[in-house]
Jmol script that loads the backbone (N, CA, C; Angstrom):
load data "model"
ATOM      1  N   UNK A   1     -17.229  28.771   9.308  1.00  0.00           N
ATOM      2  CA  UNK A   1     -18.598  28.952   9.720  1.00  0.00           C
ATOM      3  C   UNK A   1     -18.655  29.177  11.224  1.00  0.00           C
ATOM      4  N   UNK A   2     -19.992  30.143  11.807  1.00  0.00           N
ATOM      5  CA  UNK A   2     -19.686  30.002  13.185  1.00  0.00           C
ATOM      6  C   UNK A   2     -20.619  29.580  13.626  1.00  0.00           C
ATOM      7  N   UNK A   3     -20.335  29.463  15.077  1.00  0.00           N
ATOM      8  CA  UNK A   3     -20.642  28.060  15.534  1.00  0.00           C
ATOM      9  C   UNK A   3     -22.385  28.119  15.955  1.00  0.00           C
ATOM     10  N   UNK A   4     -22.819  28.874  15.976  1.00  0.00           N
ATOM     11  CA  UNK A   4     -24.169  29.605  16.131  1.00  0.00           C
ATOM     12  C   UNK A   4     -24.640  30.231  15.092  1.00  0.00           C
ATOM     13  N   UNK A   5     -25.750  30.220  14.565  1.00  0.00           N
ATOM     14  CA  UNK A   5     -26.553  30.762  13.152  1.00  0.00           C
ATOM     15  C   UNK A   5     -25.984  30.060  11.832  1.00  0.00           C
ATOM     16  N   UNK A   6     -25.674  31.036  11.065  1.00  0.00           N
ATOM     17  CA  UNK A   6     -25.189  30.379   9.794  1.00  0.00           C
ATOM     18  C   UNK A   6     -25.961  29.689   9.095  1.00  0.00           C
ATOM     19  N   UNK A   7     -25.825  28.713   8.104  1.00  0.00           N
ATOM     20  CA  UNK A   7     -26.058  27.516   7.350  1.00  0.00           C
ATOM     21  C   UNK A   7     -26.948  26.264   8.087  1.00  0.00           C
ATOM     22  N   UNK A   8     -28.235  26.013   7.882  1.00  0.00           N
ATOM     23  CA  UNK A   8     -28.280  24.624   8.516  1.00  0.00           C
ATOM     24  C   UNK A   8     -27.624  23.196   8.543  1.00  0.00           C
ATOM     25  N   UNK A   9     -27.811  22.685   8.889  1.00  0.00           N
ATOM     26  CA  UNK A   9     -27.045  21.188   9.475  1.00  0.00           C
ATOM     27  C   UNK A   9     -26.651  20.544   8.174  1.00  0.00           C
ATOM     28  N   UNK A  10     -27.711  20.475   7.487  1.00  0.00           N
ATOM     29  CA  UNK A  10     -28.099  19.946   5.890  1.00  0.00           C
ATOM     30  C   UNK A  10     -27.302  20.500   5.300  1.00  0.00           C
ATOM     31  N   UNK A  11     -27.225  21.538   4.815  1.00  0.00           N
ATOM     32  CA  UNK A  11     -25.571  23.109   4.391  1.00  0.00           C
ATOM     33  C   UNK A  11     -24.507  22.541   4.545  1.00  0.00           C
ATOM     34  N   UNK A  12     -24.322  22.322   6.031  1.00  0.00           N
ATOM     35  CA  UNK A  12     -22.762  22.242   6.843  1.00  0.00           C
ATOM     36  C   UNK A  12     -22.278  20.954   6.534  1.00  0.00           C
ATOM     37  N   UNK A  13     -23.363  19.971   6.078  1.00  0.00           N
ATOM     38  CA  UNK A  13     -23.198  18.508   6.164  1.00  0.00           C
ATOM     39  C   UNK A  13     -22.557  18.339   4.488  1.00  0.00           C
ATOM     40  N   UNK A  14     -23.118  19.266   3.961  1.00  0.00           N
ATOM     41  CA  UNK A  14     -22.743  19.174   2.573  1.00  0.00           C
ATOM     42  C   UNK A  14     -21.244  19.450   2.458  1.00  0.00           C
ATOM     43  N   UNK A  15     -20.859  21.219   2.749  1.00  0.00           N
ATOM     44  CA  UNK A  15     -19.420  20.973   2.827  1.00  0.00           C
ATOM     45  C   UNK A  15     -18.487  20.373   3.570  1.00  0.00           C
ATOM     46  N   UNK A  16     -19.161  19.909   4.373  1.00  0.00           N
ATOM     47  CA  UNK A  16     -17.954  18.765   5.133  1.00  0.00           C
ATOM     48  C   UNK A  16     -18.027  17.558   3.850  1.00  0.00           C
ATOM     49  N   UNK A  17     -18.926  17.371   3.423  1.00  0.00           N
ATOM     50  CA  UNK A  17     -18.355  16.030   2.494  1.00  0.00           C
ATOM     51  C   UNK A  17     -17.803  16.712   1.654  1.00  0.00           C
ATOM     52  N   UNK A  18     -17.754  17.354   1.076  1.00  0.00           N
ATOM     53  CA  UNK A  18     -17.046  18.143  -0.041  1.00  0.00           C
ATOM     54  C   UNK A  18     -15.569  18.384   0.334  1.00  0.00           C
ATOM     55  N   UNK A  19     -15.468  18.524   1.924  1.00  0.00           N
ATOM     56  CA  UNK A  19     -14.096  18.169   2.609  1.00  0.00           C
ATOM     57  C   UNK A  19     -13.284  17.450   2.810  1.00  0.00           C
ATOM     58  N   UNK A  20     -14.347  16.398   2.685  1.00  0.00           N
ATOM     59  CA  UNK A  20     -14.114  15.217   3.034  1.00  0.00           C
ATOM     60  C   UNK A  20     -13.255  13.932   1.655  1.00  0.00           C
ATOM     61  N   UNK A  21     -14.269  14.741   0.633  1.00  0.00           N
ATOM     62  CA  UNK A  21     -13.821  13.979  -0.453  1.00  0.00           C
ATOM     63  C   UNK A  21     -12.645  14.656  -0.948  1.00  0.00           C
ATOM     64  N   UNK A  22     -12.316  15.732  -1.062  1.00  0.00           N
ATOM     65  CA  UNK A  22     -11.018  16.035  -0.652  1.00  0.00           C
ATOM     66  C   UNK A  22      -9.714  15.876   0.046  1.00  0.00           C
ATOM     67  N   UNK A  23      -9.867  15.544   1.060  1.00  0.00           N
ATOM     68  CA  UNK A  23      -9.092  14.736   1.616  1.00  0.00           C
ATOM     69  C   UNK A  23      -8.489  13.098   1.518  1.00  0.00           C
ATOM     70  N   UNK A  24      -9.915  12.772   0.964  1.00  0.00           N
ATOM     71  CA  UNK A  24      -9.649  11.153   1.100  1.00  0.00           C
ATOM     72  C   UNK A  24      -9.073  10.980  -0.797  1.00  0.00           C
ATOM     73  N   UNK A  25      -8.720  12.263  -1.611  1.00  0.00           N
ATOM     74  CA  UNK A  25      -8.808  11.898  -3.273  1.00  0.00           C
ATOM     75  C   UNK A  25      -7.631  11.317  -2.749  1.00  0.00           C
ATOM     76  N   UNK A  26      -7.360  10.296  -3.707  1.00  0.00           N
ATOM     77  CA  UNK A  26      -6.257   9.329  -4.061  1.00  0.00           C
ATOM     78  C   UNK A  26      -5.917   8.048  -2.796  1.00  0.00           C
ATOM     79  N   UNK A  27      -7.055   8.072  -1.520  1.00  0.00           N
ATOM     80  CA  UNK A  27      -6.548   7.234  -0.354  1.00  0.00           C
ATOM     81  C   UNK A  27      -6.188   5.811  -0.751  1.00  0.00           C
ATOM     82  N   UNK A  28      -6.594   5.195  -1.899  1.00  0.00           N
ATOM     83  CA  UNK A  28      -6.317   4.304  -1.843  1.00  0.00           C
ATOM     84  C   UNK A  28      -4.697   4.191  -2.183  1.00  0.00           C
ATOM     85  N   UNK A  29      -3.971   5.038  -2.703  1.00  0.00           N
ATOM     86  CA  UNK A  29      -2.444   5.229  -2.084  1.00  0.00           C
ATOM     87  C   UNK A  29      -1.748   5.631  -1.402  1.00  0.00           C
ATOM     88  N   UNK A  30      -2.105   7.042  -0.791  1.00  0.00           N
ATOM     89  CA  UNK A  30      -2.022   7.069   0.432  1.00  0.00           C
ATOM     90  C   UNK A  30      -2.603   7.034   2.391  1.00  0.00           C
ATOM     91  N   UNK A  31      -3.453   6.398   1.825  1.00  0.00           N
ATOM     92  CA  UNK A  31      -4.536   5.415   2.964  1.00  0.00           C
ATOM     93  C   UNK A  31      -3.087   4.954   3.872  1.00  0.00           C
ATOM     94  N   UNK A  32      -2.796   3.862   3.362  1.00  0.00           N
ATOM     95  CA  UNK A  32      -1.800   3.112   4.881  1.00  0.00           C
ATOM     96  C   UNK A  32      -1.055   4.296   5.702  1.00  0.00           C
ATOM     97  N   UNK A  33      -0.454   5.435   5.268  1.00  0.00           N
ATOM     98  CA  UNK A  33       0.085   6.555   5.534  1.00  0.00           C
ATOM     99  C   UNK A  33      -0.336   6.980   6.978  1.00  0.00           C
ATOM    100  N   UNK A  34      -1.498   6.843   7.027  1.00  0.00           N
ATOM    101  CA  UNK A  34      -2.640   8.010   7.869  1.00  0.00           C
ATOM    102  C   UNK A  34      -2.700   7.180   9.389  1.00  0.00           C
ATOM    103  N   UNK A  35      -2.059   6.079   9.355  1.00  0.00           N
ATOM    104  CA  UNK A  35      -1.889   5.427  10.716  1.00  0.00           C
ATOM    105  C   UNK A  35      -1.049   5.880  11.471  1.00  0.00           C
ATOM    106  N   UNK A  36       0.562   7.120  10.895  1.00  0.00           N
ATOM    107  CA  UNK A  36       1.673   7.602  10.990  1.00  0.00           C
ATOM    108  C   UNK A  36       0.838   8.981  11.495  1.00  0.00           C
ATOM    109  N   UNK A  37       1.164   9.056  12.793  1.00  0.00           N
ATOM    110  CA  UNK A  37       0.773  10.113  13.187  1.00  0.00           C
ATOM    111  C   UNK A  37       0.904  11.406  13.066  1.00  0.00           C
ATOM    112  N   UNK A  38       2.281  11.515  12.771  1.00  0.00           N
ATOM    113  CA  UNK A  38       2.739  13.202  12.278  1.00  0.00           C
ATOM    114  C   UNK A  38       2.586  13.249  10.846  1.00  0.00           C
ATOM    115  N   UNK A  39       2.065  12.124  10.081  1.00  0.00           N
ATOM    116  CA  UNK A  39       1.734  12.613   8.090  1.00  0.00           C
ATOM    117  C   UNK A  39       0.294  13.130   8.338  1.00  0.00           C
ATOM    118  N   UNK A  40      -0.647  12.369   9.244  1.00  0.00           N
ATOM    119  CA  UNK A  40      -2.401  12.391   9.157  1.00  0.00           C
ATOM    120  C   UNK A  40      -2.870  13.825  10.387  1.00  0.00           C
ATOM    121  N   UNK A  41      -1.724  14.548  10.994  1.00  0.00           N
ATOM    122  CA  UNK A  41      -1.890  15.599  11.794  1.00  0.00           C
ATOM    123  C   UNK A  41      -3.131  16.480  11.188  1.00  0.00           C
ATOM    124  N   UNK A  42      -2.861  17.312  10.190  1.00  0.00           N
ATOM    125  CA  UNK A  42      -2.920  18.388   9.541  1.00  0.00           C
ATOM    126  C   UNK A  42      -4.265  18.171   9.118  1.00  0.00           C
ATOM    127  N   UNK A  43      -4.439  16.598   7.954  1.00  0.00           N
ATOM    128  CA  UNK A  43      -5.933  16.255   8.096  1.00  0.00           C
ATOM    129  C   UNK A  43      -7.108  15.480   9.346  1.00  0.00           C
ATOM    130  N   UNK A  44      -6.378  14.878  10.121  1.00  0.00           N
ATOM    131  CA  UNK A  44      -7.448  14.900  11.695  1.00  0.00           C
ATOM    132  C   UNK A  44      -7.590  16.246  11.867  1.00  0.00           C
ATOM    133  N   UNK A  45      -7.114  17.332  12.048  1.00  0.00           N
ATOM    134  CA  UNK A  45      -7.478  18.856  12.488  1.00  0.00           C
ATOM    135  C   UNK A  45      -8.465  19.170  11.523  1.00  0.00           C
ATOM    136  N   UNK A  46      -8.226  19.304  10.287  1.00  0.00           N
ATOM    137  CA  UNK A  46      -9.265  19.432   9.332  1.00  0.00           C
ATOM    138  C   UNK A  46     -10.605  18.673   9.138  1.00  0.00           C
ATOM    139  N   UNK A  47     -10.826  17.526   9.323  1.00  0.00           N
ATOM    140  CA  UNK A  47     -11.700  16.400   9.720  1.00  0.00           C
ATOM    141  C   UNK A  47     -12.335  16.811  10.930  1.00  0.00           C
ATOM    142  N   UNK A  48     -11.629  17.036  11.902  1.00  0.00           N
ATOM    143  CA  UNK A  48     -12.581  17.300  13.704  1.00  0.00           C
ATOM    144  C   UNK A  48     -13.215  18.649  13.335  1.00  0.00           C
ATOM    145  N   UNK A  49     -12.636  19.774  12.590  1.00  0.00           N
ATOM    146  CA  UNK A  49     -13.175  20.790  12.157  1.00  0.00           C
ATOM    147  C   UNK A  49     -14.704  20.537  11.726  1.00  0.00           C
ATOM    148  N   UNK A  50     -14.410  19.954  10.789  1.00  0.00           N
ATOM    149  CA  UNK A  50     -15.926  19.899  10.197  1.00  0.00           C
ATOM    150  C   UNK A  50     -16.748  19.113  10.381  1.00  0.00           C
ATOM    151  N   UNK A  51     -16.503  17.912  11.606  1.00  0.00           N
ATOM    152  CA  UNK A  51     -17.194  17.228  12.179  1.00  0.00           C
ATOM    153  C   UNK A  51     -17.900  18.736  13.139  1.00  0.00           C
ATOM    154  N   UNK A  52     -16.992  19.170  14.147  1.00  0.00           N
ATOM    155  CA  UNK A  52     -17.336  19.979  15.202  1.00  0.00           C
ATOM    156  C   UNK A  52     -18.763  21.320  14.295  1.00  0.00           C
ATOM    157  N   UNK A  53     -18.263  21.598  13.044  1.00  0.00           N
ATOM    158  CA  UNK A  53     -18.714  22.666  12.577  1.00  0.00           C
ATOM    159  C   UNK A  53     -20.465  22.126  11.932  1.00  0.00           C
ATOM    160  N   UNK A  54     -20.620  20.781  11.693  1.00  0.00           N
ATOM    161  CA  UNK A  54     -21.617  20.031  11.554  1.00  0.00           C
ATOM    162  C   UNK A  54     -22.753  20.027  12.832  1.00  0.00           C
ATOM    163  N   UNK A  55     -21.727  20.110  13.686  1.00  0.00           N
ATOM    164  CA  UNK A  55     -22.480  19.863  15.145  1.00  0.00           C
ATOM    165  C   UNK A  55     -22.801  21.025  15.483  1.00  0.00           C
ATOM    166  N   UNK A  56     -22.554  22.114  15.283  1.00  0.00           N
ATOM    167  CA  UNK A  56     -21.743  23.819  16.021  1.00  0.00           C
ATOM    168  C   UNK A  56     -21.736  23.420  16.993  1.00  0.00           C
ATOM    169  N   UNK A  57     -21.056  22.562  17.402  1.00  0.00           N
ATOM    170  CA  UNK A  57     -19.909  22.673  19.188  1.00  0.00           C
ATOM    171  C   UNK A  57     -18.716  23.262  19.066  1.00  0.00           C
ATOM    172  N   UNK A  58     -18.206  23.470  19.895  1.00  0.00           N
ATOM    173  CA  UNK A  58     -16.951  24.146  20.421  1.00  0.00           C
ATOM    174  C   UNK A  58     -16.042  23.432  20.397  1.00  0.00           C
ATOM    175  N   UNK A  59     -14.844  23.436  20.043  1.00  0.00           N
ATOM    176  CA  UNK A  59     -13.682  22.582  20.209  1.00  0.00           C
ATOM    177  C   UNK A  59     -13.709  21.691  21.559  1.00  0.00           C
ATOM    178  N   UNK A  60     -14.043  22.044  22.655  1.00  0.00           N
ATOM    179  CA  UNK A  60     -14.292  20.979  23.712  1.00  0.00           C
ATOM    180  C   UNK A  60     -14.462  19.637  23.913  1.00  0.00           C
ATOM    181  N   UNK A  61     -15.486  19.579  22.459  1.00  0.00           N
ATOM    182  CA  UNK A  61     -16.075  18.053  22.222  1.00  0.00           C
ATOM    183  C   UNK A  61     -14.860  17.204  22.010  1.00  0.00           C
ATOM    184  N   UNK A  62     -15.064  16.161  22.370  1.00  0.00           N
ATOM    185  CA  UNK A  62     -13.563  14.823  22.139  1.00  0.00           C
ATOM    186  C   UNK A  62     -14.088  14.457  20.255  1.00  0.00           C
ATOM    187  N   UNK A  63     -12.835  14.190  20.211  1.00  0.00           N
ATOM    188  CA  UNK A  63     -12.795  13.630  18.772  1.00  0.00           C
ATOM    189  C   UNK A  63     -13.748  12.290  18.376  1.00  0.00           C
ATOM    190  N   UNK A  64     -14.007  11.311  19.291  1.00  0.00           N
ATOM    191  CA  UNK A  64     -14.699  10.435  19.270  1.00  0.00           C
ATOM    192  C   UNK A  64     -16.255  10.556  19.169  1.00  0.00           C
ATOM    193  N   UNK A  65     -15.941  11.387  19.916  1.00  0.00           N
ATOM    194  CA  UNK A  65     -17.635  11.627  20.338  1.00  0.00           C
ATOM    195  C   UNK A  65     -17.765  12.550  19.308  1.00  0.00           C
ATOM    196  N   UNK A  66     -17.226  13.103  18.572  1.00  0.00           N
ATOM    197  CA  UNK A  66     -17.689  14.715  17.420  1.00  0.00           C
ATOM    198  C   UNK A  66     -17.914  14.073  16.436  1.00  0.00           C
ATOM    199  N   UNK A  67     -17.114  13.156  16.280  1.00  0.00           N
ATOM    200  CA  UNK A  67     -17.292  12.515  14.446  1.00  0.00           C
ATOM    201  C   UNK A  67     -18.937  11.181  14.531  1.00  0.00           C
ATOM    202  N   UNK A  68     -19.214  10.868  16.132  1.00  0.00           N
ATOM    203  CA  UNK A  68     -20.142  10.129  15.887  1.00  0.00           C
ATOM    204  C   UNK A  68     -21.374  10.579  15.900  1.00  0.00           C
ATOM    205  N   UNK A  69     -21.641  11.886  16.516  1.00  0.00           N
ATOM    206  CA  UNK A  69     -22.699  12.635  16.887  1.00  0.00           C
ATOM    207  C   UNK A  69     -22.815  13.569  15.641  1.00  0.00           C
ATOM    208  N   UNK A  70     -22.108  14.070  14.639  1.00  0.00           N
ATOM    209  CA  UNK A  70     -21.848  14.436  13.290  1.00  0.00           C
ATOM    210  C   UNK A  70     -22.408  13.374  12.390  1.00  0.00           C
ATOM    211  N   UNK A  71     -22.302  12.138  12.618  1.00  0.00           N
ATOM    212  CA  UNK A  71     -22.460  10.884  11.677  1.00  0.00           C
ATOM    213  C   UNK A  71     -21.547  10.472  10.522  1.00  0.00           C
ATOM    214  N   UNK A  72     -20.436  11.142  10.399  1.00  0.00           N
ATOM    215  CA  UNK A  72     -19.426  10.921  10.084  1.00  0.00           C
ATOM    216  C   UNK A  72     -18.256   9.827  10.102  1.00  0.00           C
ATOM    217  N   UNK A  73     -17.992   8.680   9.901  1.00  0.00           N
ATOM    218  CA  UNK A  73     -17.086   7.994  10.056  1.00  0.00           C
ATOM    219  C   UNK A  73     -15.247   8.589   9.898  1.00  0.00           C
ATOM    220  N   UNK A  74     -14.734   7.836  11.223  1.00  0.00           N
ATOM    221  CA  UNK A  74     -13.280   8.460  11.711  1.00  0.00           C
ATOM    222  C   UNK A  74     -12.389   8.574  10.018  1.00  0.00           C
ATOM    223  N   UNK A  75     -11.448   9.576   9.842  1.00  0.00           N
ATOM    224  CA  UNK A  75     -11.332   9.511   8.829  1.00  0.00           C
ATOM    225  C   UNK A  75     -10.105   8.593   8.493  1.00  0.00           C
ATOM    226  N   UNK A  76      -9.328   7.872   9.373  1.00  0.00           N
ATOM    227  CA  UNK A  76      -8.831   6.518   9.465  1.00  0.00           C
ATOM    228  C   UNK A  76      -9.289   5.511   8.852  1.00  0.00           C
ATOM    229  N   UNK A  77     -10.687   5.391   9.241  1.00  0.00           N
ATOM    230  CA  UNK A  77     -11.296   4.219   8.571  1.00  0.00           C
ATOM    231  C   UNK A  77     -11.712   4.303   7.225  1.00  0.00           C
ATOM    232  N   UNK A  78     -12.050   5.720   6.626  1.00  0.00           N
ATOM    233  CA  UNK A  78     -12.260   6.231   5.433  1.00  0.00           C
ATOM    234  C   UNK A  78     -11.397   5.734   4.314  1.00  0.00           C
ATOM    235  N   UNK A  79      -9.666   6.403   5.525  1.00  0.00           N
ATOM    236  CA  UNK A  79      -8.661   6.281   4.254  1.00  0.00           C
ATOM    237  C   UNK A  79      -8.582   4.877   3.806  1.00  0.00           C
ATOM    238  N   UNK A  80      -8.612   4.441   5.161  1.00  0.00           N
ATOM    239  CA  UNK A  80      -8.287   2.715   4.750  1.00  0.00           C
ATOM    240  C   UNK A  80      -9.396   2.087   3.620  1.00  0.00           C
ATOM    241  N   UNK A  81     -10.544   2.360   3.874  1.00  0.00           N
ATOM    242  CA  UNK A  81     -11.583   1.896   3.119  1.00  0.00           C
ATOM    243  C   UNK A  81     -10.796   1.706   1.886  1.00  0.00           C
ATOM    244  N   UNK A  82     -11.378   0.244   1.034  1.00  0.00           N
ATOM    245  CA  UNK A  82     -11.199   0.356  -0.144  1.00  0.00           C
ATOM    246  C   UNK A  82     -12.852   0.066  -0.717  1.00  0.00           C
ATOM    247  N   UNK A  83     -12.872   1.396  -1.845  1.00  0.00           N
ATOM    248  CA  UNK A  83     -14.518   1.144  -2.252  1.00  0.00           C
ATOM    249  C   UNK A  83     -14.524   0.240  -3.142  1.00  0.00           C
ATOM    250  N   UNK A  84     -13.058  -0.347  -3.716  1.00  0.00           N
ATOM    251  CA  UNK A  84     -13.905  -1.050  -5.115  1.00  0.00           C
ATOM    252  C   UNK A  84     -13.304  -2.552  -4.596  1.00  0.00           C
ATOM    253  N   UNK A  85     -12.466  -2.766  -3.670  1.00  0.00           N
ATOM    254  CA  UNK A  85     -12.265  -4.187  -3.401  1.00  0.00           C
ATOM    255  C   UNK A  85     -13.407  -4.720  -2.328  1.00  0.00           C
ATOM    256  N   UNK A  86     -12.296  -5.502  -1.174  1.00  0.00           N
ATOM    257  CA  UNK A  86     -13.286  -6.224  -0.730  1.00  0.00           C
ATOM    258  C   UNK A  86     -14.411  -5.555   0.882  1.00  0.00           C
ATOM    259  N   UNK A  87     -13.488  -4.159   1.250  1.00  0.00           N
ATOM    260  CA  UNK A  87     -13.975  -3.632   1.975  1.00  0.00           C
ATOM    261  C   UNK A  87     -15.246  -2.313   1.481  1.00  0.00           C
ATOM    262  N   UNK A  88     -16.584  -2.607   2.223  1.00  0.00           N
ATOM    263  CA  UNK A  88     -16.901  -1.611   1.851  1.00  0.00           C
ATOM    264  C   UNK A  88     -17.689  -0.482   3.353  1.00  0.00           C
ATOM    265  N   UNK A  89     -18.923  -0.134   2.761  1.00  0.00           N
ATOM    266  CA  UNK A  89     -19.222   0.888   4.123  1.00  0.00           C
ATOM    267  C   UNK A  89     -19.993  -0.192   5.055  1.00  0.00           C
ATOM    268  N   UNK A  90     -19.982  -1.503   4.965  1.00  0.00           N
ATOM    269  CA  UNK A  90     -21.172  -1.929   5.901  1.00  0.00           C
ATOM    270  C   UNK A  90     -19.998  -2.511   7.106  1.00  0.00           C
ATOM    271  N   UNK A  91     -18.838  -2.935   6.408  1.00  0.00           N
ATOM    272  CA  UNK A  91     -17.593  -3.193   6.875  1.00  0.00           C
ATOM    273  C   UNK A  91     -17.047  -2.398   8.031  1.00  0.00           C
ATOM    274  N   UNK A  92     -16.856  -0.781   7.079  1.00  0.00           N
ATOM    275  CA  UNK A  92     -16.336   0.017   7.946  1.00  0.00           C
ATOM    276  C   UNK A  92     -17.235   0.659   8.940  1.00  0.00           C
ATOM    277  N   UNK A  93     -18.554   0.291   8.716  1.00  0.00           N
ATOM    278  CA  UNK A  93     -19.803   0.951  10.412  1.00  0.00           C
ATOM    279  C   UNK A  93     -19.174  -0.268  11.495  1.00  0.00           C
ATOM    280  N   UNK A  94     -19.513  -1.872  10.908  1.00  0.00           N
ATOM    281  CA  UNK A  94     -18.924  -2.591  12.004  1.00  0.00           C
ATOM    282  C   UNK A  94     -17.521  -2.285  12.926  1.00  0.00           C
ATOM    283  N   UNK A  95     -16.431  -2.091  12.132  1.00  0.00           N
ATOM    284  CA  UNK A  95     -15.205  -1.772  12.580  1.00  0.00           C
ATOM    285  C   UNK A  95     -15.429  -0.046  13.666  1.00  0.00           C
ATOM    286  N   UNK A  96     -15.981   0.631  12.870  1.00  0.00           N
ATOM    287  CA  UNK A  96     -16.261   2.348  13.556  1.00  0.00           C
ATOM    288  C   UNK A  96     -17.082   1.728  15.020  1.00  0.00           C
ATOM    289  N   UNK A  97     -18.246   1.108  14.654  1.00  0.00           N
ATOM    290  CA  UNK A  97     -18.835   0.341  16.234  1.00  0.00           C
ATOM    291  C   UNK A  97     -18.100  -0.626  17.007  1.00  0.00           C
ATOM    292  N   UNK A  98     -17.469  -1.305  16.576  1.00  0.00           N
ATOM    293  CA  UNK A  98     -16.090  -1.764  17.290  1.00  0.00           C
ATOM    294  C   UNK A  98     -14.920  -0.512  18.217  1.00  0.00           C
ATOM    295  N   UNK A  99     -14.899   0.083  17.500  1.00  0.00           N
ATOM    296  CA  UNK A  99     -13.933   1.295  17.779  1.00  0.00           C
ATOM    297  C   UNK A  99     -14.537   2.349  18.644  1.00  0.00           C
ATOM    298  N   UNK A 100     -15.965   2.477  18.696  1.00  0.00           N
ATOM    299  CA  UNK A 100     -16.913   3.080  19.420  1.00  0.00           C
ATOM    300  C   UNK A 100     -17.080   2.725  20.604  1.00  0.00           C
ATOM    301  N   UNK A 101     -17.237   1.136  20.699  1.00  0.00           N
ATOM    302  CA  UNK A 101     -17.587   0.111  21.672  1.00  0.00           C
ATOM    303  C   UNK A 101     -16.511   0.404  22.806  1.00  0.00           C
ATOM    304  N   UNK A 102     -15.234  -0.002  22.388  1.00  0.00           N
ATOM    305  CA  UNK A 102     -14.182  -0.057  23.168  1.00  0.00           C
ATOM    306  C   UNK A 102     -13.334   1.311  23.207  1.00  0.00           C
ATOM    307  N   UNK A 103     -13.801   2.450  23.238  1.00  0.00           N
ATOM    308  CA  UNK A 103     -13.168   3.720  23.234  1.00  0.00           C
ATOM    309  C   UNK A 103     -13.292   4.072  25.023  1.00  0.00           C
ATOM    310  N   UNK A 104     -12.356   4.536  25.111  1.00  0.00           N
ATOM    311  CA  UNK A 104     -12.400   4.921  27.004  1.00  0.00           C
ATOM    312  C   UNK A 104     -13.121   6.740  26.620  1.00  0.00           C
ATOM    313  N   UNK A 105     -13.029   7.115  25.808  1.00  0.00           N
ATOM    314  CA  UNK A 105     -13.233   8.146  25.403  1.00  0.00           C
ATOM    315  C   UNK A 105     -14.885   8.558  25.212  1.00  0.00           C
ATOM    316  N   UNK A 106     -15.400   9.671  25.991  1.00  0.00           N
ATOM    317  CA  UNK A 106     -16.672   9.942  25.248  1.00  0.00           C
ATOM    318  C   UNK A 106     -17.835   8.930  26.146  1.00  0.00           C
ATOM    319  N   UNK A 107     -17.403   8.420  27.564  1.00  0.00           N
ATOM    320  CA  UNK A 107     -18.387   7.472  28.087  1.00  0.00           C
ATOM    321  C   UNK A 107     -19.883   8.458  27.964  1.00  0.00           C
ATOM    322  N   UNK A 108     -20.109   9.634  28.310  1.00  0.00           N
ATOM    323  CA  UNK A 108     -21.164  10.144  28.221  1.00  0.00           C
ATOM    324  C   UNK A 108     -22.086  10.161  27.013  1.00  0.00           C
ATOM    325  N   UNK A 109     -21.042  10.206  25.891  1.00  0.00           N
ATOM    326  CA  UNK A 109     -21.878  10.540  24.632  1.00  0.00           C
ATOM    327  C   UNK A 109     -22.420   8.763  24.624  1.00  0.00           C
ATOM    328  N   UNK A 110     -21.861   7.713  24.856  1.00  0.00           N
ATOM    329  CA  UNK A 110     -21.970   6.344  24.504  1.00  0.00           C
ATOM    330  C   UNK A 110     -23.411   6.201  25.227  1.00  0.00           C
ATOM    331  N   UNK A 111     -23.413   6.869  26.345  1.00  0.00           N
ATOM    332  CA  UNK A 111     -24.746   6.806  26.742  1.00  0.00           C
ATOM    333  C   UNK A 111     -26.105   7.304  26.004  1.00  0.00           C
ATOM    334  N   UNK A 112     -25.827   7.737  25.064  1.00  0.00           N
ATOM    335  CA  UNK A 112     -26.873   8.613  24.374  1.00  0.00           C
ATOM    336  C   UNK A 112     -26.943   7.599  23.111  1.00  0.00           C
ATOM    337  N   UNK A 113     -25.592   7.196  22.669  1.00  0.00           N
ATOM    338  CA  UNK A 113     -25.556   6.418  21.036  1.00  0.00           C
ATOM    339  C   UNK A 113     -24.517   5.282  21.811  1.00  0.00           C
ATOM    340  N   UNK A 114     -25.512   4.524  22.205  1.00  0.00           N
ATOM    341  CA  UNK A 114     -24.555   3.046  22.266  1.00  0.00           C
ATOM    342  C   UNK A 114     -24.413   2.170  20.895  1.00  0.00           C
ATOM    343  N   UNK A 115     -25.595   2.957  19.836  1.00  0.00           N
ATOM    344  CA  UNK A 115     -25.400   1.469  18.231  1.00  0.00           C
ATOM    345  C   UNK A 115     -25.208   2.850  17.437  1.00  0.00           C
ATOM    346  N   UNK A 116     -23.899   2.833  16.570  1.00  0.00           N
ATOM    347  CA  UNK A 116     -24.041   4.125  15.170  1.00  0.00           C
ATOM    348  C   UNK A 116     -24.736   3.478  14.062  1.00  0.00           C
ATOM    349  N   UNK A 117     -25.963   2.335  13.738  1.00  0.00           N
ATOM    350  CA  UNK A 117     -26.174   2.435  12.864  1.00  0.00           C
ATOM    351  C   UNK A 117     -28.031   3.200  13.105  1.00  0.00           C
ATOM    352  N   UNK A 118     -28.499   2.809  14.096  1.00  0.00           N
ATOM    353  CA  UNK A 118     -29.470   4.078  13.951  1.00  0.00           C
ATOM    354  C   UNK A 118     -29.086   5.322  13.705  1.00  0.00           C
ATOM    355  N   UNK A 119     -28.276   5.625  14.453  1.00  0.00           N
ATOM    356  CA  UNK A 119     -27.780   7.533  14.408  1.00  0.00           C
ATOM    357  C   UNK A 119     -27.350   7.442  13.359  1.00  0.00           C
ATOM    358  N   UNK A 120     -26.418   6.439  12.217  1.00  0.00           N
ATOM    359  CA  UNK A 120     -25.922   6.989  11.120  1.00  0.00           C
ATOM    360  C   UNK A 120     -26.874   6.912   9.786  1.00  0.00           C
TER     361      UNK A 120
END
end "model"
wireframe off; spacefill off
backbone 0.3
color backbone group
């Protein structure tokens, strides 16, 4: 998609989850994996994609700041998620705002979204 015209937000938001759930089929076995930086390469590129393509920004944007301004949770925390045990999504916003909180990354955007559960 490009990064100007196209599909609205609502559109773009759709196939990114459709991306998304793709990526994450089967995490609950290979979830621990995705902490290994050269296995989870290929899908962070794919993930910042369609965070960025949600937003239509330009590759410029930091990874931190794309997936929160998207409303998207990091897809780290995704894989790890387990939906049917004891972790679920209210879990993983605390941990993503934890991870938000203390990011050196993205001080500007933090100024705009210091809490992701309004924005999300």
């Amino acid at each position: 998609m490009a990064n100007t015209g196209g599909p609205r937000q609502r559109s773009r938001r759709l196939i990114c989850n459709v991306v998304q759930s793709m990526l994450l089929y089967a995490s609950s076995i290979w979830g621990p994996a995705i902490r290994i930086p050269s296995y989870s390469r290929k899908c962070r590129a794919s993930y910042r994609r369609c965070a960025l393509r949600v937003l239509c920004a330009f590759r410029t944007v930091l990874d931190d700041a794309a997936v929160v301004l998207a409303g998207i949770p990091p897809l780290k925390l995704l894989a790890t998620e387990d939906r049917i045990a004891a972790r679920n999504r209210e879990a993983t916003l605390e941990e993503w705002q934890a991870r938000w909180a203390s990011s050196p990354n993205g001080s500007w955007t933090k100024r705009i979204v210091p809490d992701l559960r309004p924005w999300v």
